[in-house]
Gaussian input, Z-matrix of N, CA and C with variables (Angstrom, degrees):
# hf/3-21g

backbone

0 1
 N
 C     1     B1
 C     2     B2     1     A1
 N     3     B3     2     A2     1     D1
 C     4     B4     3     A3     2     D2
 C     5     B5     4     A4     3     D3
 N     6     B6     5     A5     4     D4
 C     7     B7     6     A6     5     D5
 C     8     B8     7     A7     6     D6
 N     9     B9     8     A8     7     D7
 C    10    B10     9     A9     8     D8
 C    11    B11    10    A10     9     D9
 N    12    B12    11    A11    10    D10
 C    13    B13    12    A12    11    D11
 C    14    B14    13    A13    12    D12
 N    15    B15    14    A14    13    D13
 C    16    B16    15    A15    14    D14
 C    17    B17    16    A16    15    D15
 N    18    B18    17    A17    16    D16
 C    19    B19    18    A18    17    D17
 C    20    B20    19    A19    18    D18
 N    21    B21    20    A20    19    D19
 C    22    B22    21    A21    20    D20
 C    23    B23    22    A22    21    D21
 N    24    B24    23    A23    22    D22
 C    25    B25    24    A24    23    D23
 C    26    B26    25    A25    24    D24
 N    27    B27    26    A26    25    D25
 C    28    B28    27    A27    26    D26
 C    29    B29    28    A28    27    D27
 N    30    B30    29    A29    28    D28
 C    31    B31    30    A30    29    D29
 C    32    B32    31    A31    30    D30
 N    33    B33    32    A32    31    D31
 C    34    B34    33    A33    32    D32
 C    35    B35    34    A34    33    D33
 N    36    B36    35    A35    34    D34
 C    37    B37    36    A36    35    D35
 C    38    B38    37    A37    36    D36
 N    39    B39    38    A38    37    D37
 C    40    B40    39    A39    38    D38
 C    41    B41    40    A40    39    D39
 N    42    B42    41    A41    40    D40
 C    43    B43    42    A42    41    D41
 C    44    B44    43    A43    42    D42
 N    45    B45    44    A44    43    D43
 C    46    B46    45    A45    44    D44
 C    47    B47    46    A46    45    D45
 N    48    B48    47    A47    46    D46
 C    49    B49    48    A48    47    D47
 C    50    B50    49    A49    48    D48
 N    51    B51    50    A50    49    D49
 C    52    B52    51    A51    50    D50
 C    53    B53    52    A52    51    D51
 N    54    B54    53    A53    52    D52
 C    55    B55    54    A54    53    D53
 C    56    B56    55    A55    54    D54
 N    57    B57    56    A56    55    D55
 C    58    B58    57    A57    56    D56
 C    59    B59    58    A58    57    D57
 N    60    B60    59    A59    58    D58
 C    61    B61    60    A60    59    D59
 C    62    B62    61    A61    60    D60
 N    63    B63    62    A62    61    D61
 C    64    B64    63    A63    62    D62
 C    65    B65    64    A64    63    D63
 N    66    B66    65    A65    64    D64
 C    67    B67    66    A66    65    D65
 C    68    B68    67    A67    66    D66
 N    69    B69    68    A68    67    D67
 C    70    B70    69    A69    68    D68
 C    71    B71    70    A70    69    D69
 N    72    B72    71    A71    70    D70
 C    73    B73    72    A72    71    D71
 C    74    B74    73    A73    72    D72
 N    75    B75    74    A74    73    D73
 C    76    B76    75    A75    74    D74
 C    77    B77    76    A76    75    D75
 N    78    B78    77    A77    76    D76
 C    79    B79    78    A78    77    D77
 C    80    B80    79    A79    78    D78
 N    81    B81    80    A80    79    D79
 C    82    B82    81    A81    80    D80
 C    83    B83    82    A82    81    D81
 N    84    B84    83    A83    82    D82
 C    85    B85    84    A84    83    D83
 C    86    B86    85    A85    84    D84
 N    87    B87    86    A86    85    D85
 C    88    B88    87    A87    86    D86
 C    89    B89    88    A88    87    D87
 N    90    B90    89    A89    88    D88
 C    91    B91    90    A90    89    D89
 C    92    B92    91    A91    90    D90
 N    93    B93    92    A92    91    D91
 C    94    B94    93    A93    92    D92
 C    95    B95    94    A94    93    D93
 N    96    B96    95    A95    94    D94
 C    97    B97    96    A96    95    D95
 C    98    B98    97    A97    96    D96
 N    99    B99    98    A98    97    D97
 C   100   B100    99    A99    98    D98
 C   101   B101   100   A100    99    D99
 N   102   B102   101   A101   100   D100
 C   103   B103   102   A102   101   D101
 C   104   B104   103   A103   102   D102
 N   105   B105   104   A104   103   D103
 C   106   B106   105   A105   104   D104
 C   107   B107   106   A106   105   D105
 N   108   B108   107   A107   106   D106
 C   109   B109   108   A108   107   D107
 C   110   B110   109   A109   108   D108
 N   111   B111   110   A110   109   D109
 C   112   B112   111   A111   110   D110
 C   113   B113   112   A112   111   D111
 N   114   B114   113   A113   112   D112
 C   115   B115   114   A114   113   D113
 C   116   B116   115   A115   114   D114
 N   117   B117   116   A116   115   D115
 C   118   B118   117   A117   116   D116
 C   119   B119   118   A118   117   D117
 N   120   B120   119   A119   118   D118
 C   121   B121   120   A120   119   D119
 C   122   B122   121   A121   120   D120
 N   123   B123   122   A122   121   D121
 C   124   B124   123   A123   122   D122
 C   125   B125   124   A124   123   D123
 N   126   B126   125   A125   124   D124
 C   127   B127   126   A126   125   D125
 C   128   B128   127   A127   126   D126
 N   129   B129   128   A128   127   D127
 C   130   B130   129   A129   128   D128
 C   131   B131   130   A130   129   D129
 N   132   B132   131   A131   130   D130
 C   133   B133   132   A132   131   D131
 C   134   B134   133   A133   132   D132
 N   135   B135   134   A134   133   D133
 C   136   B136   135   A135   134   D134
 C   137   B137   136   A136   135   D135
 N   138   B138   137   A137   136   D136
 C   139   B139   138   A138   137   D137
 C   140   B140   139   A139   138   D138
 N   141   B141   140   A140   139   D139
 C   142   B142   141   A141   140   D140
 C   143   B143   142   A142   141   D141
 N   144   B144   143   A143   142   D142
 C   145   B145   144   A144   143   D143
 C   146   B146   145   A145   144   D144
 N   147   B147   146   A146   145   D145
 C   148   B148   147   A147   146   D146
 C   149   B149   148   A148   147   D147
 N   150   B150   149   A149   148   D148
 C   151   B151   150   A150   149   D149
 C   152   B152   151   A151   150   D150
 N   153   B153   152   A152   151   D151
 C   154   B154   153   A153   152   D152
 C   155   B155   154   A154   153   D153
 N   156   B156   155   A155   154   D154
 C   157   B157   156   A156   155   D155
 C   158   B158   157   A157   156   D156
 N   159   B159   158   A158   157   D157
 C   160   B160   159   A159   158   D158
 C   161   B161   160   A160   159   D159
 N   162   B162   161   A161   160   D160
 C   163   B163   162   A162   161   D161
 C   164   B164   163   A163   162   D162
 N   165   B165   164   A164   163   D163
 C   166   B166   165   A165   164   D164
 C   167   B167   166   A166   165   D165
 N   168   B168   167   A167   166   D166
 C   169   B169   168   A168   167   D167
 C   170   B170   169   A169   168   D168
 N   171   B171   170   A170   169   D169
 C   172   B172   171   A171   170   D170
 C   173   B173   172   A172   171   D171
 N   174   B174   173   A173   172   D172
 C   175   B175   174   A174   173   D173
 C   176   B176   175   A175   174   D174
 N   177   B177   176   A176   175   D175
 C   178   B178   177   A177   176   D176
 C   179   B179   178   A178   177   D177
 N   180   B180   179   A179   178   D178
 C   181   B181   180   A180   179   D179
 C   182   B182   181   A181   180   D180
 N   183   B183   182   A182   181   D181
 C   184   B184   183   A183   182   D182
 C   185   B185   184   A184   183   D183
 N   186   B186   185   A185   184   D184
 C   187   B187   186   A186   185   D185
 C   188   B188   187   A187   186   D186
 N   189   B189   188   A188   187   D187
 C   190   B190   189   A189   188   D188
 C   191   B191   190   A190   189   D189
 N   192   B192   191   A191   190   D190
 C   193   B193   192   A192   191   D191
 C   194   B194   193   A193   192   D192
 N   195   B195   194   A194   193   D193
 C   196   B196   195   A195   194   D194
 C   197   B197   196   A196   195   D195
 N   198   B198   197   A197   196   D196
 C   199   B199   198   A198   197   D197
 C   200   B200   199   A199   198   D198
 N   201   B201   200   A200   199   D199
 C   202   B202   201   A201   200   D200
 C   203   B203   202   A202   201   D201
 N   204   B204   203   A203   202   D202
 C   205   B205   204   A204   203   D203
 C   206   B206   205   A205   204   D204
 N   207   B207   206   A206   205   D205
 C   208   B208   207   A207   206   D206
 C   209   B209   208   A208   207   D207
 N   210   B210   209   A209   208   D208
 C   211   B211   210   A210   209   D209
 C   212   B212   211   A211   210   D210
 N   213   B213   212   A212   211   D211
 C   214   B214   213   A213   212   D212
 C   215   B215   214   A214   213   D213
 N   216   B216   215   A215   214   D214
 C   217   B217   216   A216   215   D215
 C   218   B218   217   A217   216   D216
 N   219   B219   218   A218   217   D217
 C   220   B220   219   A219   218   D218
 C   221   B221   220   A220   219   D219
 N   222   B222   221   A221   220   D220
 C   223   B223   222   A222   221   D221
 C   224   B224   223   A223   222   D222
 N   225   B225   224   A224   223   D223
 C   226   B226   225   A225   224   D224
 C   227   B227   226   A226   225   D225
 N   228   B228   227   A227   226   D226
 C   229   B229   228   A228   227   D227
 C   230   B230   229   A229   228   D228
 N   231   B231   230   A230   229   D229
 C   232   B232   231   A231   230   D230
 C   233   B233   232   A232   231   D231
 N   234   B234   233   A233   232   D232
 C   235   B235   234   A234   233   D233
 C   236   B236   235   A235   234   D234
 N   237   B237   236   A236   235   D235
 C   238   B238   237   A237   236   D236
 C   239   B239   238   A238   237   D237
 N   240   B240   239   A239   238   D238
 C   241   B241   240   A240   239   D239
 C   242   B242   241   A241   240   D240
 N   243   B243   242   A242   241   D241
 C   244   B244   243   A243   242   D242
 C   245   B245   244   A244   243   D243
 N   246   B246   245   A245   244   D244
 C   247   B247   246   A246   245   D245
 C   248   B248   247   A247   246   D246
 N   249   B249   248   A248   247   D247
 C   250   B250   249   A249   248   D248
 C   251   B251   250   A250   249   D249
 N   252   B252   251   A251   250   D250
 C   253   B253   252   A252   251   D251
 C   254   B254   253   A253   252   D252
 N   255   B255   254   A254   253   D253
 C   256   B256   255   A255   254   D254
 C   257   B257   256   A256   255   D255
 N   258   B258   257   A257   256   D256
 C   259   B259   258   A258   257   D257
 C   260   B260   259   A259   258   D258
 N   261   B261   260   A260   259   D259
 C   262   B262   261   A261   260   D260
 C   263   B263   262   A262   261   D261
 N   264   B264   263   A263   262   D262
 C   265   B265   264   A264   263   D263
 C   266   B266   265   A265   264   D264
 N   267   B267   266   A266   265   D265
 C   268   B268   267   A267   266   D266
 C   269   B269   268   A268   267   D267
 N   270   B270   269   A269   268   D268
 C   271   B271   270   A270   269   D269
 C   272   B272   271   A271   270   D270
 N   273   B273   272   A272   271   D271
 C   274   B274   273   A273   272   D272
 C   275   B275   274   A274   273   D273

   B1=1.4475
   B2=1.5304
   B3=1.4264
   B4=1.2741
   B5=1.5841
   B6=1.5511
   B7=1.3818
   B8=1.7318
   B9=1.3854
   B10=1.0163
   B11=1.2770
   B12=1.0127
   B13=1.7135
   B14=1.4155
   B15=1.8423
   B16=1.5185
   B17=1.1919
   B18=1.8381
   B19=1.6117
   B20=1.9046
   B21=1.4987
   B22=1.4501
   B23=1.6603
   B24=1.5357
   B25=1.8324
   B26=1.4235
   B27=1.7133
   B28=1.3452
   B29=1.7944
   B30=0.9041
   B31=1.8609
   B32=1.3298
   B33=1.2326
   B34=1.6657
   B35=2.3558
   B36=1.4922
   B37=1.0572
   B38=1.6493
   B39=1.0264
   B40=1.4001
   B41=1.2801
   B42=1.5702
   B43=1.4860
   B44=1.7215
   B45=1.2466
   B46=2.1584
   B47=1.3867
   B48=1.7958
   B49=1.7818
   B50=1.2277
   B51=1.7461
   B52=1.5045
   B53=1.6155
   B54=1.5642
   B55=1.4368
   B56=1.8065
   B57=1.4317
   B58=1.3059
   B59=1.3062
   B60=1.6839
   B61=1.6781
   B62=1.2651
   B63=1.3044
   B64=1.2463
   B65=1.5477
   B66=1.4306
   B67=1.5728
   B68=1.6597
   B69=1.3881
   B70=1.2417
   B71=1.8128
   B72=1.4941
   B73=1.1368
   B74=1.5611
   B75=1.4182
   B76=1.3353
   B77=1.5125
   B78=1.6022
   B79=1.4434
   B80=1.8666
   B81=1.2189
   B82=1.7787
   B83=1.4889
   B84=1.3129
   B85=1.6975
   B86=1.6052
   B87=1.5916
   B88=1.0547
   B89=1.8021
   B90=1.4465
   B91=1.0543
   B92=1.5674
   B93=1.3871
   B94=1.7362
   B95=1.5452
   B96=1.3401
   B97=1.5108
   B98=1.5382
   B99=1.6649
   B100=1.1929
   B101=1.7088
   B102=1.1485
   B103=1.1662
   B104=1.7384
   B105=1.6409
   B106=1.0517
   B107=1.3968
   B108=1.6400
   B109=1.6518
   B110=1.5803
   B111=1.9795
   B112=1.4423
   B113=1.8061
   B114=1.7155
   B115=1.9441
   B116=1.8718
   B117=1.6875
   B118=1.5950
   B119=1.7642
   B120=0.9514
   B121=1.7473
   B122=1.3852
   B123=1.2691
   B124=1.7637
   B125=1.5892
   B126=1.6676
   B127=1.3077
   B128=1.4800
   B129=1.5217
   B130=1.5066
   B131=1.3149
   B132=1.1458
   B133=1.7651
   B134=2.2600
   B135=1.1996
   B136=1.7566
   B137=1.7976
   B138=1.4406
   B139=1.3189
   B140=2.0097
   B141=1.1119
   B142=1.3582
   B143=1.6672
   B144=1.6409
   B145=1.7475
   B146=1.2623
   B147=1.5834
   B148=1.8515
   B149=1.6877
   B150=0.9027
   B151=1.4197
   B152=1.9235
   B153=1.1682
   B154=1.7975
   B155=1.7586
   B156=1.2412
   B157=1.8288
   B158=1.5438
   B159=1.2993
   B160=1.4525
   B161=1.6885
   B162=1.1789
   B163=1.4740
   B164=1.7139
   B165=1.4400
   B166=1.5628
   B167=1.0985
   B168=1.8167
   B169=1.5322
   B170=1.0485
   B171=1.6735
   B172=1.8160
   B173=1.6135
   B174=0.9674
   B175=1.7330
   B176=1.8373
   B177=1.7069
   B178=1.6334
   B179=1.4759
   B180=1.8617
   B181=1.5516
   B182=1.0811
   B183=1.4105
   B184=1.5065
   B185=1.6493
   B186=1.3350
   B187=2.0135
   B188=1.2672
   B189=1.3102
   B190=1.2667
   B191=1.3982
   B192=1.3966
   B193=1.3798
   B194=1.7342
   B195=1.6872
   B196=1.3563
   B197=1.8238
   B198=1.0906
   B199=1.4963
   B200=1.3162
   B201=1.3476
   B202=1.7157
   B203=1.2499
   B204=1.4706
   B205=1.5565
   B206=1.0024
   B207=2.0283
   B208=1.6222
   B209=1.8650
   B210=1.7829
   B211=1.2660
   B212=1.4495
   B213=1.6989
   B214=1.3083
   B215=1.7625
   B216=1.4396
   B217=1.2529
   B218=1.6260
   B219=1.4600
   B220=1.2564
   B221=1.4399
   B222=1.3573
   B223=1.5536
   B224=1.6878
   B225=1.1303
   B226=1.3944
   B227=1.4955
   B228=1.4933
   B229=1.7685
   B230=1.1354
   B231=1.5743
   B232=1.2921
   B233=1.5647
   B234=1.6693
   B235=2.1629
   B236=1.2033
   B237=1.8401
   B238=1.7965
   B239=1.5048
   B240=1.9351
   B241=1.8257
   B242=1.9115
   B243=1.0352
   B244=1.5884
   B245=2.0181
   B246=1.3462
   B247=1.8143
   B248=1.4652
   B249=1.2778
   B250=1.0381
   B251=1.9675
   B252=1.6195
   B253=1.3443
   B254=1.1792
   B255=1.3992
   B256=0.8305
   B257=1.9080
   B258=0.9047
   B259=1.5618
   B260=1.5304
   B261=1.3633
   B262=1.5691
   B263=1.5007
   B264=1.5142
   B265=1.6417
   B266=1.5274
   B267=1.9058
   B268=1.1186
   B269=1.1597
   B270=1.0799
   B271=1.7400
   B272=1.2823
   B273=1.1077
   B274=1.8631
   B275=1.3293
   A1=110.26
   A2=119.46
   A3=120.01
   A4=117.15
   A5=114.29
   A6=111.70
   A7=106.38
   A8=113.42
   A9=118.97
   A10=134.53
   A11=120.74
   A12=137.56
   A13=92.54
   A14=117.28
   A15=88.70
   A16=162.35
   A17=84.21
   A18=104.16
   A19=116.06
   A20=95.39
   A21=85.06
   A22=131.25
   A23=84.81
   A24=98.57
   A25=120.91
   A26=130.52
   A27=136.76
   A28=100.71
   A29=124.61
   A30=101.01
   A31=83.66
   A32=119.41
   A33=113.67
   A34=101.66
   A35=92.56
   A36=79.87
   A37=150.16
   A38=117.86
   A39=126.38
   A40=127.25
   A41=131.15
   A42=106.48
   A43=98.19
   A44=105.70
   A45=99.48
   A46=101.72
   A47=109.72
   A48=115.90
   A49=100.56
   A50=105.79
   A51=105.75
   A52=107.53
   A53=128.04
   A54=136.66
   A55=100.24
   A56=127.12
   A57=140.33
   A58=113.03
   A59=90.75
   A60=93.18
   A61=131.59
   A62=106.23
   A63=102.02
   A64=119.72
   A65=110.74
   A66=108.49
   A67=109.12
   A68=115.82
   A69=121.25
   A70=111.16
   A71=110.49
   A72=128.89
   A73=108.38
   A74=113.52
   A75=111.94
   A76=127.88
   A77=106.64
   A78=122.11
   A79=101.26
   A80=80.74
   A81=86.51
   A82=118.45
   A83=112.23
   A84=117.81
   A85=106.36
   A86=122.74
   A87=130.28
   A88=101.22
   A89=126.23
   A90=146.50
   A91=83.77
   A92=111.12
   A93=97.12
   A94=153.64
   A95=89.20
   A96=106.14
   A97=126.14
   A98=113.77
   A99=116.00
   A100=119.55
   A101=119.88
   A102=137.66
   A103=102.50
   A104=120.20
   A105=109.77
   A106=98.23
   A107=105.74
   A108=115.37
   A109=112.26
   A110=101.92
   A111=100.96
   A112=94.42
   A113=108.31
   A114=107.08
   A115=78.49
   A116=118.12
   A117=112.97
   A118=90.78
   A119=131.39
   A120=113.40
   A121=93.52
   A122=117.96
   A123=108.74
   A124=127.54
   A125=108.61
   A126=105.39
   A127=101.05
   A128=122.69
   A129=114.11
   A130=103.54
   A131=122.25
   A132=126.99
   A133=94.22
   A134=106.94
   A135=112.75
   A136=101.67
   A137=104.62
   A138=109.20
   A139=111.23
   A140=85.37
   A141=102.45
   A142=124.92
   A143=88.93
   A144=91.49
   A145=117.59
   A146=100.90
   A147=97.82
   A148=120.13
   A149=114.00
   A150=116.31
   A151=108.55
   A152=91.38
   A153=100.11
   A154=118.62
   A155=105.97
   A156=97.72
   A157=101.15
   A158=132.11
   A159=120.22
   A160=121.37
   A161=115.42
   A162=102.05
   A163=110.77
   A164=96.01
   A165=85.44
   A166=145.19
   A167=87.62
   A168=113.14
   A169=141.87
   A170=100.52
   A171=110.14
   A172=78.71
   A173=138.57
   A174=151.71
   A175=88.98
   A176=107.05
   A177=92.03
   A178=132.25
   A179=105.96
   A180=107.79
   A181=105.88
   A182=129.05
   A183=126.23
   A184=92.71
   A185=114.47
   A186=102.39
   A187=93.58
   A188=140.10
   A189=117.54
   A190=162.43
   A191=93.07
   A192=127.20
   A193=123.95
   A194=101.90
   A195=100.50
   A196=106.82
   A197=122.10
   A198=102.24
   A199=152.80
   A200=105.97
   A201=135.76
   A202=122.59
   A203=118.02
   A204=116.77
   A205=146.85
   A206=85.53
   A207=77.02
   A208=114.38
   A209=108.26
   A210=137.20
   A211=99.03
   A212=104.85
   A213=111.35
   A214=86.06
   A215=104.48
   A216=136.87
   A217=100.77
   A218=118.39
   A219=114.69
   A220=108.38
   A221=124.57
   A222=127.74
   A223=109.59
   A224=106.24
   A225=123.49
   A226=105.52
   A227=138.15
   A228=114.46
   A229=107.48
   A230=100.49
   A231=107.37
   A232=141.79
   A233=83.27
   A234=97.29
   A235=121.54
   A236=106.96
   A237=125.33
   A238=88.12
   A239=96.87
   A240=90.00
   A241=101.66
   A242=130.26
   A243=115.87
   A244=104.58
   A245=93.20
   A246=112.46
   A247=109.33
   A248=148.72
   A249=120.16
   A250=100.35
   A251=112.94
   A252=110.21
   A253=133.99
   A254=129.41
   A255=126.66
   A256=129.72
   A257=93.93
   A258=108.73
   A259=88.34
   A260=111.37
   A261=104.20
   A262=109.84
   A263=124.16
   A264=109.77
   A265=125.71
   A266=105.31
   A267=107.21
   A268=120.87
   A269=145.23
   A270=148.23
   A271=107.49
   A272=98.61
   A273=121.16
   A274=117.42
   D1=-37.22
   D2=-179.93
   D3=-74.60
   D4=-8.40
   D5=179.53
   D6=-87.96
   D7=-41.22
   D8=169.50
   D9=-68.49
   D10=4.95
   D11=-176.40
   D12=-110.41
   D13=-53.29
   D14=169.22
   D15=-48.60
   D16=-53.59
   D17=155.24
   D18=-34.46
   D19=-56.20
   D20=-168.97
   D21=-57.72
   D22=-44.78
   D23=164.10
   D24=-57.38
   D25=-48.25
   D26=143.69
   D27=-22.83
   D28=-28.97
   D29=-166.25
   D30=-100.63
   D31=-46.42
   D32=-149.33
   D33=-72.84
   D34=-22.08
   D35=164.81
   D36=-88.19
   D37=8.19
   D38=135.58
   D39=-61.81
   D40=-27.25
   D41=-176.37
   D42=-92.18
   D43=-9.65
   D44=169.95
   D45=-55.73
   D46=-44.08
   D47=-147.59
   D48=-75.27
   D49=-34.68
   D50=-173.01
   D51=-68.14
   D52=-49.38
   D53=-163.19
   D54=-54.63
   D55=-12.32
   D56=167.23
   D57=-64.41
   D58=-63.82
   D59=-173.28
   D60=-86.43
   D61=14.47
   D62=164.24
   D63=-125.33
   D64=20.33
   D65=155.43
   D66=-68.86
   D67=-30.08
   D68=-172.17
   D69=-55.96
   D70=-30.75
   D71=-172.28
   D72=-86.71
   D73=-34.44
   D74=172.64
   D75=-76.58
   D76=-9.40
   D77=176.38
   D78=-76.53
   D79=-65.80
   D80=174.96
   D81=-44.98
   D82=-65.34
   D83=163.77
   D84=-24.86
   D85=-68.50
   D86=-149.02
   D87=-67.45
   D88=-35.01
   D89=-148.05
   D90=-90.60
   D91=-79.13
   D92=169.34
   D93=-38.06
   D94=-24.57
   D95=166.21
   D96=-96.87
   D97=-13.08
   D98=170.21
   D99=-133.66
   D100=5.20
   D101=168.82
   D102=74.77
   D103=29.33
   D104=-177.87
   D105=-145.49
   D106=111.38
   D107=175.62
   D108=-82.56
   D109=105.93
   D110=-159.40
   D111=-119.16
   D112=83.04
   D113=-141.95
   D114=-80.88
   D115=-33.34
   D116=-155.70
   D117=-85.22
   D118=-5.84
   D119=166.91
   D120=-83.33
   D121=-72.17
   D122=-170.76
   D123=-43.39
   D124=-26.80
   D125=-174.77
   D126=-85.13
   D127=-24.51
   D128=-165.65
   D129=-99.50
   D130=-0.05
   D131=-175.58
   D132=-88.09
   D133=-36.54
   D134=-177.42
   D135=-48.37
   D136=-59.03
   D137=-160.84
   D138=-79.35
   D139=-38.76
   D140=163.01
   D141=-28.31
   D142=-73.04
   D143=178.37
   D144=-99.15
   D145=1.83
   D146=145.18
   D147=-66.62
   D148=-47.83
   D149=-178.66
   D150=-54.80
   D151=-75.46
   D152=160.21
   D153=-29.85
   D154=-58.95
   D155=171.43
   D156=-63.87
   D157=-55.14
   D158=176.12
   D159=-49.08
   D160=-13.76
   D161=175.32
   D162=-100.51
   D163=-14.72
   D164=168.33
   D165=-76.35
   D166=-32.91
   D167=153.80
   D168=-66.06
   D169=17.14
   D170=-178.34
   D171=-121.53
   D172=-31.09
   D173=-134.64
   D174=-91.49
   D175=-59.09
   D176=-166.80
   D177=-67.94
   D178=-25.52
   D179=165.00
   D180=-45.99
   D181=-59.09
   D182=-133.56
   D183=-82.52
   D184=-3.61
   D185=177.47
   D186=-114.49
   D187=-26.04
   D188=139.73
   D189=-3.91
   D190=-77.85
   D191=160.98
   D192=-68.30
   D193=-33.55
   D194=166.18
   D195=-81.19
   D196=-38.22
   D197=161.75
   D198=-91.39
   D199=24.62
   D200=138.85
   D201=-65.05
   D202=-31.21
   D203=-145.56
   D204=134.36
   D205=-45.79
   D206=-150.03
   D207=-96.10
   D208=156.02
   D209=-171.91
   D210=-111.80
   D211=138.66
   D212=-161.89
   D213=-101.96
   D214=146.43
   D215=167.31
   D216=70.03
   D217=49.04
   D218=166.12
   D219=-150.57
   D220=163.82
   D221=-167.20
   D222=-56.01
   D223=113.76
   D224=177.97
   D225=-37.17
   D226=117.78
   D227=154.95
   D228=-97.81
   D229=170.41
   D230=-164.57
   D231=-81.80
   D232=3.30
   D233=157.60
   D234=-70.56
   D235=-21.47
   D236=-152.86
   D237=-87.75
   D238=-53.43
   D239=-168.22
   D240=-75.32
   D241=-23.53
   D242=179.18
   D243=-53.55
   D244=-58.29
   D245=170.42
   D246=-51.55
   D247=-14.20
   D248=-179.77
   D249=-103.24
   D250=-35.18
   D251=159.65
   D252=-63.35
   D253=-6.81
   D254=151.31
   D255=-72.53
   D256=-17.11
   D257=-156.50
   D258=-102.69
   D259=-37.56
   D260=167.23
   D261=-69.71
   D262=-40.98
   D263=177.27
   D264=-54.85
   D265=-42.13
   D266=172.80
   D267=-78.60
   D268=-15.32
   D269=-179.66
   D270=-65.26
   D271=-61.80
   D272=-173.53
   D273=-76.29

């Protein structure tokens, strides 16, 4: 299991390294096409709407899940458990 988790992380880590290196390219791009090297909007806009997609992506289970049903620490029904597999097919 641990070889295969590497491997997988080994692949996935190039497209993190790459999504780096090529803000560098979009500063330059941007600078060439408008004569204005603007590197602290582009670099703080990356992390930015990373953070922002991460809160949404904590944000849609939880409206999800409240409109399935489901109640934590009580017998699952079976709209809650259809709603939570689903939400696991589509999420994932």
């Amino acid at each position: 299991m641990c070889c295969f988790c590497t491997l997988a992380y080994l692949g996935s880590s190039f497209i993190y390294t790459l999504n780096w290196a090529l803000i560098s390219d979009a500063v330059k791009y941007g600078e060439w096409k408008t004569g204005i090297r603007a590197e602290c909007l582009v670099y703080s806009s990356y992390p930015f709407w990373g953070e922002m997609s991460q809160a949404v992506a904590g944000f849609i289970p939880r409206i999800v899940l409240a409109l399935v049903g489901y109640v934590p620490n009580a017998e699952l029904s079976e709209n809650a458990l259809f709603g939570i597999r689903n939400l696991i097919y589509i999420y994932s």
